[in-house]
C-alpha positions as CSV (number, residue, x, y, z in Angstrom):
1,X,0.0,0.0,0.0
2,X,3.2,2.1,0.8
3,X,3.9,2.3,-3.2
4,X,0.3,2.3,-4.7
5,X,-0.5,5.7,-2.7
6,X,2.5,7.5,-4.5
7,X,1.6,6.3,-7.9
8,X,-2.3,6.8,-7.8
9,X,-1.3,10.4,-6.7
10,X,1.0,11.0,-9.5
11,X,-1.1,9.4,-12.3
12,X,-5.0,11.1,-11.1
13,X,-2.6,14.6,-10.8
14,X,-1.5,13.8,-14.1
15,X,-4.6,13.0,-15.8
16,X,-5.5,16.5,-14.3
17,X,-3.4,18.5,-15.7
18,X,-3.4,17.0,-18.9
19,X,-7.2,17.2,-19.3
20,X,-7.3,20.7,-20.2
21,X,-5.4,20.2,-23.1
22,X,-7.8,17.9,-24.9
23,X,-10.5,19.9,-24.3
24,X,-9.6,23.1,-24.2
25,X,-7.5,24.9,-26.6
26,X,-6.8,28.1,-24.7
27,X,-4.7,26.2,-21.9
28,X,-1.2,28.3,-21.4
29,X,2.5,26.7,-22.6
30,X,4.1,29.1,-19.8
31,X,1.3,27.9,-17.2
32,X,1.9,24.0,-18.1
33,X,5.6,24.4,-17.9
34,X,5.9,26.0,-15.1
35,X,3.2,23.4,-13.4
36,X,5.6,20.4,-14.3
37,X,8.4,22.1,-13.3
38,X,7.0,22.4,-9.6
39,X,5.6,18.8,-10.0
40,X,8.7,17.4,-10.8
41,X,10.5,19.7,-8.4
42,X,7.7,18.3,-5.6
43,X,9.0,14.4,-6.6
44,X,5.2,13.9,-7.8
45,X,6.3,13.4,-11.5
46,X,9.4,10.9,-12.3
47,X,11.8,12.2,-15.0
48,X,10.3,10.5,-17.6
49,X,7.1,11.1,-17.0
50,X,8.1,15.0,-17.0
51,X,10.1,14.3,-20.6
52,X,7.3,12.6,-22.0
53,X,4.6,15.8,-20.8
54,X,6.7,18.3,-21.8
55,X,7.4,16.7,-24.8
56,X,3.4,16.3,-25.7
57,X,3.1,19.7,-24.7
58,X,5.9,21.5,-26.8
59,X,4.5,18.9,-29.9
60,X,1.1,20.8,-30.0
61,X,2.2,24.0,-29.7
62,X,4.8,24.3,-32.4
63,X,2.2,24.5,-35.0
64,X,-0.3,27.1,-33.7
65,X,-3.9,27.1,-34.9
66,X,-5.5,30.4,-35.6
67,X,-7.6,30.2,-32.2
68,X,-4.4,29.0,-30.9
69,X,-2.6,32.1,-32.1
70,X,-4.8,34.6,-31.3
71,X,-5.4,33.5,-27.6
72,X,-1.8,32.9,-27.2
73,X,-0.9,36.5,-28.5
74,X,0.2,37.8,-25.3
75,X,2.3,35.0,-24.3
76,X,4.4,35.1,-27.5
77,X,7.6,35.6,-25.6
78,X,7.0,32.2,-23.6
79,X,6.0,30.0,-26.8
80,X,9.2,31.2,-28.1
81,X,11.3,30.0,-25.1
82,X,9.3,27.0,-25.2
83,X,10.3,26.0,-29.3
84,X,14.1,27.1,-28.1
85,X,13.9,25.1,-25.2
86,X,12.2,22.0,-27.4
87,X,15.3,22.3,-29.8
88,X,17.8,22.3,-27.2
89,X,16.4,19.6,-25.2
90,X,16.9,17.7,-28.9
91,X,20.3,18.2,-29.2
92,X,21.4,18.7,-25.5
93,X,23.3,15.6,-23.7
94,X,20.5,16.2,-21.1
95,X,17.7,15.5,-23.8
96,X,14.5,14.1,-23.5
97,X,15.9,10.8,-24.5
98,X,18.3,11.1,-22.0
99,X,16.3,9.0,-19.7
100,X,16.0,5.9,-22.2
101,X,18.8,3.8,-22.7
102,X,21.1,4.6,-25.7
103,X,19.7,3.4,-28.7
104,X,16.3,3.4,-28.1
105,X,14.5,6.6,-30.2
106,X,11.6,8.6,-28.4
107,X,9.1,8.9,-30.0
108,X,6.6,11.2,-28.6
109,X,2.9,10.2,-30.1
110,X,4.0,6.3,-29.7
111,X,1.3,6.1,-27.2
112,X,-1.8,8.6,-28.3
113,X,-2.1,12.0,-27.0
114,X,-1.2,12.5,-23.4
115,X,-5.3,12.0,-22.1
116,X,-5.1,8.8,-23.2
117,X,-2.1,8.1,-21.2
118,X,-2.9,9.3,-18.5
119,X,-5.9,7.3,-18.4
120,X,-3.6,4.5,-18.8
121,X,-1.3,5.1,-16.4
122,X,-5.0,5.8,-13.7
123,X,-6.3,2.6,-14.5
124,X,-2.8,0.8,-14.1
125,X,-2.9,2.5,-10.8
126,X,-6.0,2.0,-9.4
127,X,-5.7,-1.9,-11.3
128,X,-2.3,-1.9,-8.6
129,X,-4.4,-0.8,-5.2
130,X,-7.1,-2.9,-5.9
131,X,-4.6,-5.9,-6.1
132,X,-3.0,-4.3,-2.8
133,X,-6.4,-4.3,-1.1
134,X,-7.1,-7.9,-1.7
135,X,-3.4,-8.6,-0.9
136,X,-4.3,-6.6,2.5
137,X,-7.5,-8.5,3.2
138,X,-6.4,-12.4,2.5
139,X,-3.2,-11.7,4.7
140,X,-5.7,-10.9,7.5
141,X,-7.9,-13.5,7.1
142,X,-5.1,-15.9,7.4
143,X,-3.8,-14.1,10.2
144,X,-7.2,-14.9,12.0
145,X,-7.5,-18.5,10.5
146,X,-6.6,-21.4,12.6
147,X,-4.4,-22.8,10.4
148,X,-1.7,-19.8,11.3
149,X,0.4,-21.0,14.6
150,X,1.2,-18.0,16.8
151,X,4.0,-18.2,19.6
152,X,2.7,-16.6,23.1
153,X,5.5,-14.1,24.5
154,X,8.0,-16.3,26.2
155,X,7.9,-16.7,30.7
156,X,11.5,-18.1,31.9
157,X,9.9,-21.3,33.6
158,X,6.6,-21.4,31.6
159,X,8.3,-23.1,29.0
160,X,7.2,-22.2,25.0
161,X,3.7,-22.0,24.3
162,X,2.0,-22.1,20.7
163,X,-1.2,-21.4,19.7
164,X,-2.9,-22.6,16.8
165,X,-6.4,-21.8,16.2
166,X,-8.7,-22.8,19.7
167,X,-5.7,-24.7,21.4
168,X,-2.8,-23.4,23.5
169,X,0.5,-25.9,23.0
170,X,2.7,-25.5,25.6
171,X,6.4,-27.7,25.5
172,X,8.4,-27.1,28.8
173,X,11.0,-28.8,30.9
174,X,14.4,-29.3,32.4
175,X,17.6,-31.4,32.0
176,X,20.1,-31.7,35.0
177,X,23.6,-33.2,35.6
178,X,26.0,-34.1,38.4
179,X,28.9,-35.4,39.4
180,X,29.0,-36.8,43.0
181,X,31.8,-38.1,45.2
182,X,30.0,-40.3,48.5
183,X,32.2,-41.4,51.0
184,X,30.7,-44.0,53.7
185,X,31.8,-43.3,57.1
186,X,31.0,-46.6,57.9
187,X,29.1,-48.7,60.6
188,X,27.0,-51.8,59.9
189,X,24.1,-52.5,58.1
190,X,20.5,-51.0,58.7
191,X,17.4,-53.0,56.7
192,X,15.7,-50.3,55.0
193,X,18.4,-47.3,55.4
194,X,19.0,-44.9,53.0
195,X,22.8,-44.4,54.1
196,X,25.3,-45.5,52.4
197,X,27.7,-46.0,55.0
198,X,28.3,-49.3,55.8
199,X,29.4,-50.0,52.2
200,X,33.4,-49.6,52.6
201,X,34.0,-48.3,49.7
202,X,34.3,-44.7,48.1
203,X,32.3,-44.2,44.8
204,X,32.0,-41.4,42.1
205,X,29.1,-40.7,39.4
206,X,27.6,-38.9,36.8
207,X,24.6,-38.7,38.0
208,X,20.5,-37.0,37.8
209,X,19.8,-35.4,40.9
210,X,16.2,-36.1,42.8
211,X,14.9,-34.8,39.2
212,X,15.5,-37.1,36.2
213,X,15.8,-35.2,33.0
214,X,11.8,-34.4,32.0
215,X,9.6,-33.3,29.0
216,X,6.3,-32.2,29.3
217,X,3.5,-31.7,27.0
218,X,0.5,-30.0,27.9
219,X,-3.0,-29.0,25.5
220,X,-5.2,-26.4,26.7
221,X,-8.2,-25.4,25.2
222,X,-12.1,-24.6,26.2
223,X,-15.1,-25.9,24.4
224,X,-18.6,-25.2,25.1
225,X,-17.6,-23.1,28.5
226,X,-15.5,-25.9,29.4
227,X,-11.6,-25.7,30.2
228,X,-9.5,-28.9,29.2
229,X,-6.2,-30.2,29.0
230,X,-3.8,-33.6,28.1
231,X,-0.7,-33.2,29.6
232,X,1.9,-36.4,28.8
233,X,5.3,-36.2,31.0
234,X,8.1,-38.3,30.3
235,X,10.9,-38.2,32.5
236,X,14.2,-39.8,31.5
237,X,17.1,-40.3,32.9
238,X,21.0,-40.7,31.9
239,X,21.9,-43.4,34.0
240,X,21.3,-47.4,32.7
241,X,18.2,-48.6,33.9
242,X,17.7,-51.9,35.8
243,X,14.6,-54.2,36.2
244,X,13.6,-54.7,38.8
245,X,9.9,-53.8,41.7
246,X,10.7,-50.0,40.6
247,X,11.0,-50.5,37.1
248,X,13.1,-47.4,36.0
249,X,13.5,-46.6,39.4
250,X,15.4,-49.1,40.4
251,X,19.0,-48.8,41.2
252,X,20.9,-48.7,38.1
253,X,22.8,-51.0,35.8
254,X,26.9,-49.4,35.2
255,X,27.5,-52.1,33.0
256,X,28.7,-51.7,29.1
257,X,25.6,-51.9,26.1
258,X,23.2,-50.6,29.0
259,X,20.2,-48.1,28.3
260,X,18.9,-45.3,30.2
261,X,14.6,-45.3,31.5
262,X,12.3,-43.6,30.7
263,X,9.8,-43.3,33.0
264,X,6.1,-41.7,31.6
265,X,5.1,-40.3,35.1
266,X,2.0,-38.1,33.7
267,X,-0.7,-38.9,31.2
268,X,-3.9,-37.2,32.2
269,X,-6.5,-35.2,31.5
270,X,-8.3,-32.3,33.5
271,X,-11.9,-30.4,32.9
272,X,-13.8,-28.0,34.9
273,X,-14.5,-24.4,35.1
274,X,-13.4,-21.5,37.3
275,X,-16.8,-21.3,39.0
276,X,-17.1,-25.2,40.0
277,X,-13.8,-26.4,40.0
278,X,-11.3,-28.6,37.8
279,X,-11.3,-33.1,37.6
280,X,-8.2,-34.5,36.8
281,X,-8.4,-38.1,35.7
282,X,-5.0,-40.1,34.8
283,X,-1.3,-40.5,36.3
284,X,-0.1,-37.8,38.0
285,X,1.5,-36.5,41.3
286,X,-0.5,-37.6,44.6
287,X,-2.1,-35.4,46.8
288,X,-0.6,-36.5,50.3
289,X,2.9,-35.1,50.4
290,X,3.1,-33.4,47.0
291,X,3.6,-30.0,48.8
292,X,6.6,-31.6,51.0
293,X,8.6,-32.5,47.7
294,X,7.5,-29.5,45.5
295,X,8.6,-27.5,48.7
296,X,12.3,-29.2,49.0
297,X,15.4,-27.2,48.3
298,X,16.8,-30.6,46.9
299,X,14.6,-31.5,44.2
300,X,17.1,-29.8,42.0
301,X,19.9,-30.8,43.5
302,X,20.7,-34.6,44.9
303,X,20.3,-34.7,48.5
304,X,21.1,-38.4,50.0
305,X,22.8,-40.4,47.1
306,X,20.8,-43.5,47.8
307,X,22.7,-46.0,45.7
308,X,26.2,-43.4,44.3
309,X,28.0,-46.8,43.5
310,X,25.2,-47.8,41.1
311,X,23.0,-44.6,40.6
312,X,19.6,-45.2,39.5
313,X,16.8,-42.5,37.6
314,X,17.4,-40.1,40.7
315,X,18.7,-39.7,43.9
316,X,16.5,-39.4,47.3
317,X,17.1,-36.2,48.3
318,X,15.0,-35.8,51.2
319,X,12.7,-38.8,50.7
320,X,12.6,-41.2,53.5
321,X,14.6,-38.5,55.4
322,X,11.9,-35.8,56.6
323,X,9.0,-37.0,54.2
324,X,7.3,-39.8,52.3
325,X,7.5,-39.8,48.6
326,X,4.1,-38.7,47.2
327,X,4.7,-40.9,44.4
328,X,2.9,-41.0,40.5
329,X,-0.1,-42.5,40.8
330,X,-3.6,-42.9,39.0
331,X,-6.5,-41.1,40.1
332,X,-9.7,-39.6,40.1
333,X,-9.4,-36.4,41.8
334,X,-10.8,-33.1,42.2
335,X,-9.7,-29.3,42.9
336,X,-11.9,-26.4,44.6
337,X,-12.0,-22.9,43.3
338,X,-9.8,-20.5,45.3
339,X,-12.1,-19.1,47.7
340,X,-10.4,-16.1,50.1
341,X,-7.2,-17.6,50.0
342,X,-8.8,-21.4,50.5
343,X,-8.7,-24.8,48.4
344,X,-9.4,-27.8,49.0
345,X,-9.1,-31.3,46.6
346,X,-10.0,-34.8,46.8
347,X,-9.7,-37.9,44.8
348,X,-9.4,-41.5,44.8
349,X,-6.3,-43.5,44.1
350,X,-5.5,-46.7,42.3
351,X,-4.6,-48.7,45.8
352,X,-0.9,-49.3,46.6
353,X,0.2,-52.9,48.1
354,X,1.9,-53.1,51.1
355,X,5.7,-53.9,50.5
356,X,8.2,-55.6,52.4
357,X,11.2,-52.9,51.3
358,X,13.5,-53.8,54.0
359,X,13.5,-57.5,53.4
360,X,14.6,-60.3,56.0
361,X,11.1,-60.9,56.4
362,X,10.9,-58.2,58.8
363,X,7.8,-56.9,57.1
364,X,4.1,-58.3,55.9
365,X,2.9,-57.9,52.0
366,X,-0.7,-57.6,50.7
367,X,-1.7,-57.6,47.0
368,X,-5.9,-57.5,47.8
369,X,-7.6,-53.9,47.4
370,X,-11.7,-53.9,47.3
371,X,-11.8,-50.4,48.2
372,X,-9.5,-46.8,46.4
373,X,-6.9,-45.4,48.3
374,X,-8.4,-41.9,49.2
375,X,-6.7,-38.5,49.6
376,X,-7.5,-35.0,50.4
377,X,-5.9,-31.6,50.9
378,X,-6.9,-28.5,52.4
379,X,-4.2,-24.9,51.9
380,X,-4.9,-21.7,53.2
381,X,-2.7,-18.7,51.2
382,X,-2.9,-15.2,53.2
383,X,-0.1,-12.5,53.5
384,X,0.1,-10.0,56.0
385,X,2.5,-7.1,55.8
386,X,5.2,-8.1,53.1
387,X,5.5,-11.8,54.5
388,X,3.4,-14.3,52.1
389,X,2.6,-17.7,53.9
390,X,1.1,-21.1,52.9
391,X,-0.5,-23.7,55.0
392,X,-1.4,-26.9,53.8
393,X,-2.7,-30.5,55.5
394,X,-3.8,-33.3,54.3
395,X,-5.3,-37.2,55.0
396,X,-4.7,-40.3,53.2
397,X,-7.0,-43.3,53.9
398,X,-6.5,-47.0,52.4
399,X,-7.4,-50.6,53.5
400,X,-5.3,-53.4,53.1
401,X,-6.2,-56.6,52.6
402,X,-5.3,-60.4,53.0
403,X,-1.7,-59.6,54.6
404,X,1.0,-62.3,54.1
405,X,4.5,-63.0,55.9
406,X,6.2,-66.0,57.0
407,X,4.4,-65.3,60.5
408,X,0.8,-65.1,59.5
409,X,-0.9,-68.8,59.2
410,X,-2.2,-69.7,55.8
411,X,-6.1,-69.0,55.7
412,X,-5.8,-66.3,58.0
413,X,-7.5,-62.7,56.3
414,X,-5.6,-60.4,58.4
415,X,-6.2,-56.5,57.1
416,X,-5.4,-53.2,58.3
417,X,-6.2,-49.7,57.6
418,X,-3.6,-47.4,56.7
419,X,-3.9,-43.8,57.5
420,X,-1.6,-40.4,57.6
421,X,-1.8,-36.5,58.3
422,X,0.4,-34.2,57.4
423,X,0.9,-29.8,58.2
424,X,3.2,-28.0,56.9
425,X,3.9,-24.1,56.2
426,X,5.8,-22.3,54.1
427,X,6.6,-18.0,54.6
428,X,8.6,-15.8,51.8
429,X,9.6,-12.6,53.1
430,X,11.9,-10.3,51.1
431,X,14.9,-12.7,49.7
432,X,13.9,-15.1,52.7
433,X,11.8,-18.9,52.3
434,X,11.4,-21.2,55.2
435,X,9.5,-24.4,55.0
436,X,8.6,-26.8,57.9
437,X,6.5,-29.8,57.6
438,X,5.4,-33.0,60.0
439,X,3.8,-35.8,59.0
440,X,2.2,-39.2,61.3
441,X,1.1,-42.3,59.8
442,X,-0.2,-45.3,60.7
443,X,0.2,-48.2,58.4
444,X,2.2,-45.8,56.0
445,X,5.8,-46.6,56.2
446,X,8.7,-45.0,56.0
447,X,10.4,-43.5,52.5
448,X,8.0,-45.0,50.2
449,X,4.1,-44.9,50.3
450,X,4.0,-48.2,52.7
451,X,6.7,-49.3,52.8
452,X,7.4,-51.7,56.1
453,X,4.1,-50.3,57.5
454,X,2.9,-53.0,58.6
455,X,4.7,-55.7,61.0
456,X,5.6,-59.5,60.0
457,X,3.0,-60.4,62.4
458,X,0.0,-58.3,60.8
459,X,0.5,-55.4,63.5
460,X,0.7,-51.9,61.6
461,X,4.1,-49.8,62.2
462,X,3.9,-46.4,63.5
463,X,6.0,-43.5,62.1
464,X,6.9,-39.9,62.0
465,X,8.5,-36.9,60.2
466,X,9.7,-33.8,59.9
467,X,11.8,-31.4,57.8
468,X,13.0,-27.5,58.6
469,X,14.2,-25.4,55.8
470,X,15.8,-22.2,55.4
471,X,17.1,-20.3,51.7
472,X,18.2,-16.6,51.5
473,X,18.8,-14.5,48.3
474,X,21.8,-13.0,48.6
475,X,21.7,-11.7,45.4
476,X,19.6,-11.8,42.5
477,X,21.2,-14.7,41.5
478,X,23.2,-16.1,44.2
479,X,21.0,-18.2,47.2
480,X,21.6,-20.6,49.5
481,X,19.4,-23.4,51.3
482,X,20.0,-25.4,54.9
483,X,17.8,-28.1,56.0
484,X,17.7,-31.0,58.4
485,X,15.2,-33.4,58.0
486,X,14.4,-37.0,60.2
487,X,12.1,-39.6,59.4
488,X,11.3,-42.5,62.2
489,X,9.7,-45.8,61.7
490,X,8.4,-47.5,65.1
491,X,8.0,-51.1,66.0
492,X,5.3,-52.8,65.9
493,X,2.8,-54.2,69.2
494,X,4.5,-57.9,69.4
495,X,7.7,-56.7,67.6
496,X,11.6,-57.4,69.3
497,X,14.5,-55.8,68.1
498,X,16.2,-56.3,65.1
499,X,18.0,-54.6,62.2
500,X,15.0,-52.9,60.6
501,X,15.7,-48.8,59.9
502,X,14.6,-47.0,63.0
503,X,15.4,-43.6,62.1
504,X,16.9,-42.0,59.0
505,X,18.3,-38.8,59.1
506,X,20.0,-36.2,57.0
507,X,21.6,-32.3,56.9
508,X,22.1,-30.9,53.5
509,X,23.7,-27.5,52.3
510,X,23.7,-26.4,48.9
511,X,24.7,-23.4,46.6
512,X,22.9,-22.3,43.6
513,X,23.6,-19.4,40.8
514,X,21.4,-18.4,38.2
515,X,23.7,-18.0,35.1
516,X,21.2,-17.5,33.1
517,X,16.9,-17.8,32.9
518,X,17.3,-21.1,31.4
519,X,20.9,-22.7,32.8
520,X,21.8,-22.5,37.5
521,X,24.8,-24.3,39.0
522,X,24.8,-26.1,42.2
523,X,27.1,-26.9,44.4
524,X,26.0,-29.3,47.6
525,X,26.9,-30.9,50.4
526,X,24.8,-33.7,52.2
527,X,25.3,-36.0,55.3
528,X,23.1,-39.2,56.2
529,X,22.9,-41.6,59.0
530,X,20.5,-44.5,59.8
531,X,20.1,-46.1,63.1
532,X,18.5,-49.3,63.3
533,X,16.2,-50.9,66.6
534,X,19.1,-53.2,67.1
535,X,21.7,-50.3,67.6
536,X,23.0,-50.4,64.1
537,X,23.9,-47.7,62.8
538,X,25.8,-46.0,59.8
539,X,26.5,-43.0,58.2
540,X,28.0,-41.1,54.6
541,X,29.4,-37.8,53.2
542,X,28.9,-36.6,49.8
543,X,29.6,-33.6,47.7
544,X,27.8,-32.9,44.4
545,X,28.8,-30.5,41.8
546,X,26.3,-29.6,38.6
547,X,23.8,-27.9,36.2
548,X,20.1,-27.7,36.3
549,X,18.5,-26.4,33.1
550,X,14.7,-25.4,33.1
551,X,12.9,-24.2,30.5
């Protein structure tokens, strides 16, 4: 549209000029010339449009008409100047032709008489802005079709988001990295400890942190009032895998031609409005101690190695040492609106089995479930002055069935009925975060949702934990994190001593820099004992050195 403006001016001023002189025969040579002149002078006529008018112009008055004559009487002088100037421009370097290529003869009649022209040159021009205009209107309705993608402006952590017609495609995630040197301290062995120590030996890896390496996926969209989303998460990690109870979980595999797991934690789907409320149905993160993980300093870092000798998908970090892992699992749950700072959710749970982690037959085993595991969540979000604080708690309810151990006779139905609360808070103030959290269970376990929670003899297990956190900003980039966690696992009624974890406990300090949005570096330290009922006990040291990038 830029150019077509320019040229419709130019030819429609044209075609004004020039009109006179094909109906009129008392238009004025000095009047005309002096008109280009300024048009040309203006940039409204190119120099060979002013070569080709002046040349029309000087062509019909050479030969003067009678009528021509007498109404041109007083202007003699002018039509004089004009001839002189018509033979100079013939024979001058600077000619007419001087705008034509060498070679090429002007001819001015070629074309008709200068009306006729310059209705040419109007209807090429107004031929070019109706081709503009439609050129205009079909880029916009493809800019408003759904077929044209559009990328959102880009959030550091909100990963990229596209949108193509109705639906919002968002692709985000983070890759992480570490070497880390563990050094037992030694002791002797603890069933169902997550120290290293009594191993003997010093070990080095290259590593994943508690985080694997993941990609996420997520489709938004709304549809008859209704917002929706898939999200599919797969988290891999660069370790070999191992099969094995915790599929790529397990500890891992350092041996030659291995393979690293992929482990698809998230494949669900959510619907609901802002008025009622949002259903998730799928794999995804548990309610009951999903804030104590999201919440820990370590989750991009390593925390307690776990296995450093043989590392599997991820270190522990804090799980098993102030909290129980929340774990992936299937569900049918549901989320409140935000009402004055309160939420609540709910949902039901494909139903864990009771598992006998710490071996020795030191723990029962159940595989029967007639009823969900169920779970529920209450937070409270308020801020007074400049100091933000959450609250959350939170139940978790299951039944197990048809228990089994080397201690409970064949034919007997022994069940028992898990249950746990948990409270924690969290406070940002300035460049200050603290977090604690406490969690009782009965039933539950210790490290892993019921793990040894319930006794050879059929007798649920008792336990307790807690974590305490502090990180500071001490600059824009620059923080640092302390925590101490502890996680206890009580006998059972009937129960005597034996090597079976009794507490697990860890302190962990860590560095981290923000190089950039995307890429932070960590530096930690971590130190973890376990004490079993039998008064074994053991405990390691280990340094970890890395990247995190999130995206």
């Amino acid at each position: 549209m830029a150019l077509t403006k320019p040229l419709v001016f130019s030819s429609l001023l044209v075609a004004t000029v020039c009109l006179p002189l094909t109906l009129s025969t008392k238009a004025h040579a000095d009047d005309y010339s002096d008109l280009l002149d300024i048009l040309r002078a203006k940039g409204s006529l190119t120099q060979r449009e002013y070569n080709t008018l002046l040349s029309k112009h000087i062509h019909r008055t050479s030969t003067p008409t009678p009528q021509r004559a007498a109404s041109s009487a007083p202007h003699a002088t002018r039509t004089a100047s004009a001839a002189s100037t018509h033979h100079t421009l013939g024979q001058s370097t600077h000619s007419i032709q001087s705008a034509y290529e060498d070679g090429i003869q002007f001819d001015p009649g070629a074309e008709g008489d200068v009306g006729t022209r310059a209705q040419l040159a109007a209807d090429r021009a107004e031929a070019s802005a109706r081709s503009a205009q439609q050129a205009l209107l079909s880029t916009q309705n493809m800019m408003n079709s759904s077929s044209v993608v559009r990328v959102a402006k880009y959030v550091p952590g909100k990963g990229l988001t596209f949108k193509a017609g109705p639906v919002d495609i968002n692709f985000s995630g983070f890759i992480n990295g570490f070497y880390t040197y563990n050094s037992p301290a030694g002791g002797r062995p603890v069933a169902g400890g997550v120290s290293t120590g009594s191993s003997g030996f010093d070990s080095s890896s290259v590593r994943n942190g508690l985080l694997p390496a993941g990609f996420l996926l997520k489709l938004s969209t709304t549809q008859s009032g209704i917002d929706m989303s898939a999200v599919l998460g797969m988290y891999p990690g660069v370790n070999n895998a191992k099969n094995g109870a915790f599929n790529a979980n397990t500890g891992g595999s350092p041996v030659g031609l291995g393979t690293a797991g992929i482990d698809l934690r998230q494949v669900y789907v959510t619907f609901g409005t802002k008025e009622v409320g949002t259903f998730k149905v799928g794999r995804d993160l548990a309610i009951f101690g999903s804030d104590a993980i999201l919440n820990d300093a370590t989750l991009l870092s390593v925390g307690s190695t776990g296995s450093n000798a043989a590392p599997g998908n991820t270190s522990l970090g804090r799980i098993g040492v102030g909290y129980v892992y929340a774990d992936w699992i299937p569900q049918i749950s549901y989320v409140s609106p935000t009402i004055h700072g309160f939420q609540g959710s709910v949902g039901i749970f494909q139903p864990l089995d009771e598992f006998n982690y710490a071996g020795e037959n030191l723990s029962a085993g159940s595989t029967q479930h007639s009823s969900p595991m169920v779970q529920g969540k209450g937070t409270y979000d308020f801020k007074i002055g400049g100091v933000q604080t959450r609250i959350w708690a939170s139940f978790l309810v299951q039944h197990h069935q048809g228990l089994t151990s080397t201690t409970i006779e064949e034919g007997q139905h022994r069940s028992a009925m898990a249950e746990a609360g948990e409270i924690g808070a969290k406070i940002t103030y300035r460049g200050f975060q603290g977090v604690a959290y406490y969690y009782r269970g009965s039933g539950l376990g210790t490290t892993g949702l019921f793990f040894d929670g319930v006794a050879a003899n059929g007798r649920k297990r008792s336990s307790e934990g807690y974590y305490v956190q502090a990180m500071y900003n001490l600059t824009k980039k620059l923080k640092v994190v302390g925590s101490y966690g502890v996680s206890n696992l009580y006998q059972a009624p009937g129960e005597t001593d034996s090597i079976l974890v009794r507490r697990n406990q860890s302190e962990v300090g860590a560095v981290y820099y923000s190089l950039t949005d995307w890429l932070n570096l960590v530096g930690e330290f971590a130190h973890t004992e376990s004490a079993a009922h039998n008064g074994n006990h053991n405990s390691d040291n280990s340094g970890s050195a890395g990247v995190i990038l999130l995206f």
